[in-house]
Residue, then its C-alpha position, 0 to 999 in steps of 0.5 A: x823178532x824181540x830176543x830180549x826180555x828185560x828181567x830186572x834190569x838186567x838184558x838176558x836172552x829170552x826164555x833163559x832164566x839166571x837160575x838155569x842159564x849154562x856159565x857161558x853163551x856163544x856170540x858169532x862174530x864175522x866183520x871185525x869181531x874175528x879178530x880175537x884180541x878184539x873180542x877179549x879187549x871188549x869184554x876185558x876177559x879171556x875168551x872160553x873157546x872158539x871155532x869156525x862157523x856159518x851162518x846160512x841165508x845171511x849175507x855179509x855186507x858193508x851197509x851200517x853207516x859210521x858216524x864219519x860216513x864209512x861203512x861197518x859190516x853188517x848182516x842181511x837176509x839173504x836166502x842161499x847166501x853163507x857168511x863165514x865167521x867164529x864163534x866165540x865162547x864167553x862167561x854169561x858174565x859179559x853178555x850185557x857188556x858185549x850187547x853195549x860194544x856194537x851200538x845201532x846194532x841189534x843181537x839177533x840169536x842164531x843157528x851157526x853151523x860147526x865142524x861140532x854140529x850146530x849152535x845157537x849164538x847170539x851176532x850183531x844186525x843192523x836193521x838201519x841200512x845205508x848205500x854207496x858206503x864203503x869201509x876204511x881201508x885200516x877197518x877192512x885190513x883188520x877183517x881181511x886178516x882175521x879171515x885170512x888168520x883163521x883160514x877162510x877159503x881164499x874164495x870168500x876172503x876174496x868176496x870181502x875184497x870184492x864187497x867193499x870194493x864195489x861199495x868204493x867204486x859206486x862211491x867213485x861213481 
């Protein structure tokens, strides 16, 4: 499914309009991108607000494919599956600016579910899939803590774990 339409040059979620689209936009963030001061660094703005979420019937996984070999984190259809993140709340301003962080991404529009009901929010997916990859041990400390900072049950911080040691062992293979 195409969310973008290009209306002057300007990427805009579809079926908005710059005339009744809010000040802000929600974006769901879940490898590196719990990390808050990453987030603000990247759209060089305070963020608005920000909340636990998850999106279900997606799964994490370390799948995207660095320029060095290593692996990102990524998102896959995965019926039953959860992936635990935030949502971020940011000026409408930064939307374009946040589009160009995540190359080889896509922004996808999703249903999040908060502790506040559910909320629609833009998150990064790569649909270019790669295997036996595994993340940087400096990339996956900084997803770890971010989980851990946020209070993410200790069974899901310790899937992640689990992840990207399955990826390094299948590499070791």
């Amino acid at each position: 499914m195409n969310l973008w339409s290009n209306t002057s040059n300007n990427f805009m979620p579809s079926g908005t309009e710059k005339s009744n689209m809010k000040n802000s936009f929600f974006y769901f963030g879940y490898g590196s991108s719990l990390n808050l001061a990453l987030i603000e660094f990247r759209i060089n703005e305070p963020v608005i607000s920000f909340e636990k979420g998850k999106l279900k019937n997606y799964a994490l996984r370390f799948n995207r494919q660095n320029p060095d070999g290593t692996a990102r984190a990524n998102l896959i259809a995965a019926k039953g599956e959860y992936t635990l993140g935030i949502i971020y709340e940011l000026p409408k301003t930064k939307f374009e600016l946040l589009s160009q962080t995540e190359p080889f991404y896509n922004l996808i529009e999703t249903d999040i579910e908060t502790d506040n009901g559910v909320k629609k929010a833009f998150t990064f997916m790569c649909p270019k899939l790669a295997e036996s990859l595994f993340p940087q041990e400096s990339y996956l400390k900084v997803i770890l803590e971010g989980a851990e900072l946020h209070h993410f049950p200790i069974e899901y911080i310790e899937l992640i774990k689990n992840l990207a040691q399955a990826k390094k062992q299948s590499h070791e293979k």
